[in-house]
C-alpha positions in Angstrom: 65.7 16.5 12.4 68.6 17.8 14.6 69.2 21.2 15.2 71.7 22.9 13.1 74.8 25.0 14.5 75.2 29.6 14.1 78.1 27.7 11.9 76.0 25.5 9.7 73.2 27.9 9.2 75.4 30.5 8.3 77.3 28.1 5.6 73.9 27.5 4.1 72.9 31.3 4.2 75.5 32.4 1.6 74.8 33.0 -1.6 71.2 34.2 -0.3 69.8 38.0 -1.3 67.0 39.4 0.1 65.4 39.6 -3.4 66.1 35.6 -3.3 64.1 35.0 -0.1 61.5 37.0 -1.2 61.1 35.4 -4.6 60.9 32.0 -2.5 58.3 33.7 -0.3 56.6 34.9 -3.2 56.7 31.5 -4.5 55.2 30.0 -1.7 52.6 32.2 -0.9 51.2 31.7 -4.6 51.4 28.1 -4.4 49.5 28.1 -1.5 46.3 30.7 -2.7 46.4 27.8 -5.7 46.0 25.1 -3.5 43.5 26.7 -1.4 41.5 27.7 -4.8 41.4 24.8 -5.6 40.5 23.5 -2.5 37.6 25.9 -2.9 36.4 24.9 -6.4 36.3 21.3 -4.9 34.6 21.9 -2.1 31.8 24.2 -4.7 31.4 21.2 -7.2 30.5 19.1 -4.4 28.0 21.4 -3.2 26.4 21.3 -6.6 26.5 17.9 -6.9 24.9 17.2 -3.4 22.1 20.1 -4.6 21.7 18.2 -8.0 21.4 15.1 -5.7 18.9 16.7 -3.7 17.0 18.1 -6.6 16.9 14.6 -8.0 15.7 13.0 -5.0 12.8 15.5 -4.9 11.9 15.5 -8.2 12.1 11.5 -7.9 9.6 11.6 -4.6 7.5 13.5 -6.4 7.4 11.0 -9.4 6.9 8.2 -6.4 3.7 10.1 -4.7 1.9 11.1 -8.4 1.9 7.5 -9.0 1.1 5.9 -6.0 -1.9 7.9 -6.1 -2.5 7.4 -9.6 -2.2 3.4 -9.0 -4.2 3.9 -6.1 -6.8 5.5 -7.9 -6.7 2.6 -10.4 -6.9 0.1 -7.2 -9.8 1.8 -6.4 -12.0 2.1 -9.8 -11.2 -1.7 -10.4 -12.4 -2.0 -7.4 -15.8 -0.1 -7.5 -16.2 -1.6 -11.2 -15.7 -5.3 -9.7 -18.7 -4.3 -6.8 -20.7 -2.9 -10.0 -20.7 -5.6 -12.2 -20.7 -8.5 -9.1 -23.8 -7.0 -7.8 -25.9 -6.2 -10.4 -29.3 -8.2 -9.9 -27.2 -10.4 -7.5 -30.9 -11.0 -5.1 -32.3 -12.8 -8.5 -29.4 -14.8 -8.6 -30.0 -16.4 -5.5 -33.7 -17.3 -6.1 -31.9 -20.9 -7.2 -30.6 -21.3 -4.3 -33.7 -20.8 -2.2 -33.3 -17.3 -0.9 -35.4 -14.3 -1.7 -34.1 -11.3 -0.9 -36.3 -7.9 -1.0 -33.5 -5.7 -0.1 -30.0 -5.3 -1.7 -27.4 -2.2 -0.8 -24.1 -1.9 -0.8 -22.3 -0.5 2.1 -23.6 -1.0 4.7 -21.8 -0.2 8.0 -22.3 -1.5 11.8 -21.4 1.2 14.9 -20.9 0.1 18.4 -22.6 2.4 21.2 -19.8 5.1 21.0 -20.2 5.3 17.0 -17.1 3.0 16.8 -16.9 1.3 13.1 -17.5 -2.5 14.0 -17.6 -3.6 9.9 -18.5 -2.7 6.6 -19.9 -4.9 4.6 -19.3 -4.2 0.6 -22.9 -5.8 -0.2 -26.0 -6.6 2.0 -29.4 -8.5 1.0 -32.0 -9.5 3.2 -35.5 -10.6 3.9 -37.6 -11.4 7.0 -35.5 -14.7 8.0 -31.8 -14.1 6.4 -29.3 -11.5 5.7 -26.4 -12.3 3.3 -23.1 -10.4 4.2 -20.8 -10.5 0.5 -17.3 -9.6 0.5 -16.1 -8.7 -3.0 -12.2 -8.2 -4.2 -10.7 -7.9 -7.7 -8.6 -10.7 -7.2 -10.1 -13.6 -3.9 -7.6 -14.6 -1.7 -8.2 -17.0 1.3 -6.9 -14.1 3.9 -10.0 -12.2 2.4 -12.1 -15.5 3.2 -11.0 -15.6 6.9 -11.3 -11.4 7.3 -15.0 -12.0 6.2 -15.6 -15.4 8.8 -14.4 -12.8 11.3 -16.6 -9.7 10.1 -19.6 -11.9 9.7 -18.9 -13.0 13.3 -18.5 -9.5 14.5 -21.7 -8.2 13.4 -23.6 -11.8 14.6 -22.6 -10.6 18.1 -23.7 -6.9 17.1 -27.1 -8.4 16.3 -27.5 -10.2 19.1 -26.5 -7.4 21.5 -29.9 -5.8 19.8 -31.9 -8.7 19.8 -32.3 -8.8 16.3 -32.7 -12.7 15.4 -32.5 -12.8 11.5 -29.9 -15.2 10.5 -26.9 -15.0 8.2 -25.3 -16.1 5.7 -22.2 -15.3 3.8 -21.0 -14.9 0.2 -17.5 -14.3 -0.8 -16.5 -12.6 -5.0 -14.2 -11.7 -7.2 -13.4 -10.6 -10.6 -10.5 -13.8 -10.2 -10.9 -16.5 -8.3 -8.8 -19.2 -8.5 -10.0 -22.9 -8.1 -8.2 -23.3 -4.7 -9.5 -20.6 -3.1 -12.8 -21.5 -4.7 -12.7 -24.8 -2.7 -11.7 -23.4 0.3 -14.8 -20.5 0.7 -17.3 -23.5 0.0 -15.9 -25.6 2.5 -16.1 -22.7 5.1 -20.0 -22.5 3.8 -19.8 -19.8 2.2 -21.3 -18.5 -1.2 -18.7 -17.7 -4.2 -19.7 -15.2 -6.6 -17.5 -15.3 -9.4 -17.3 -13.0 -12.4 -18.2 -14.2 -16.6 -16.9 -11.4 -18.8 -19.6 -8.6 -18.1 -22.1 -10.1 -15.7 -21.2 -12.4 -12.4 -22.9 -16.0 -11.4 -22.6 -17.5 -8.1 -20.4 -20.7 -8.7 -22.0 -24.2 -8.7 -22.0 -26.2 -4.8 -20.7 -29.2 -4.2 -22.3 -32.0 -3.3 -23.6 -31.7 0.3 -22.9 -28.7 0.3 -24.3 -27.1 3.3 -24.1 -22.9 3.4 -22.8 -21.7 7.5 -25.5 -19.8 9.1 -25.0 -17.9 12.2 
């Protein structure tokens, strides 16, 4: 805007009192105390929103952990009732198949020199010649099949580190199996446990079937 002349400003100045230009002042001043109110109420609800927010999100974490560990607990007791009813009696079981086991526990671990976990195995029998190494899952997958080809080979060079000579043999289970990954465990030569309502058999061989020993 250009400036405006003594002339011009004095032109616009009439009619003025001071009790005008105080009114206007007045005026202004209000307007602006409402504007910063409720600048100030806007800026509050948002703060109580974001805490409502924040609230939420805790209360929702919470919610998240409680059942993650509550699933995880259920992972875990299907888990140990799978191993309970796959390994009950499972040494008599494999009297058919030629072997006869004197031992059978479950967990049995394997340390390096330095007490370094090598593997676990979730079931072990043995006798003088053989030691069978079983994997067991709720549901088989073949990822499970090759983790146990590699743990069985783990602990075949743990043995022989130790001279110990017995050979072994491995068994895959689980409470599911489907036929696919049935057919792939056997034709790795390996033993499949599978579970019938409340008591487990070890699934019948193919023909030539020959189980891996190492």
């Amino acid at each position: 805007m250009d400036d405006i002349t003594a002339e011009q400003a004095a032109e616009a100045a009439k009619g003025l009192t001071f009790e005008k230009v105080w009114a206007v002042i007045i005026e202004t001043q209000k307007s602006v105390q409402e504007t910063q109110k409720s600048v100030q109420e806007t800026q509050n609800v948002m703060r109580e929103t974001q805490k409502e927010t924040n609230e939420s999100f805790k209360k929702m974490e919470k919610t998240v952990n409680v059942l993650s560990k509550n699933i995880g607990g259920l992972g875990n007791s299907l888990g140990q009732l799978t191993e309970s009813l796959i390994g009950s009696d499972l040494f008599r079981k494999f009297k058919e198949f030629g072997y006869t086991f004197k031992r059978q526990a479950p967990h049995i671990k394997y340390y390096d020199e330095n007490a370094k976990l090598i593997a676990e195995v979730d079931l072990f029998l043995e006798n003088g010649d053989y030691a069978m190494l079983v994997e067991i899952k709720t549901e088989l997958s073949i990822e499970d099949i090759h983790e146990h080809l590699n743990r069985i080979e783990k602990i075949r060079n743990h043995m022989d580190e130790r001279d110990e000579n017995r050979k072994l043999v491995g068994a895959v289970a689980g409470g599911t199996v489907s036929d696919n990954v049935l057919i792939y465990a056997q034709r790795k030569g390996l033993y499949v446990i599978i579970q019938n309502g409340d008591s487990a058999s070890i699934a019948a061989v193919p023909h030539g079937f020959k189980a891996r020993e190492w």
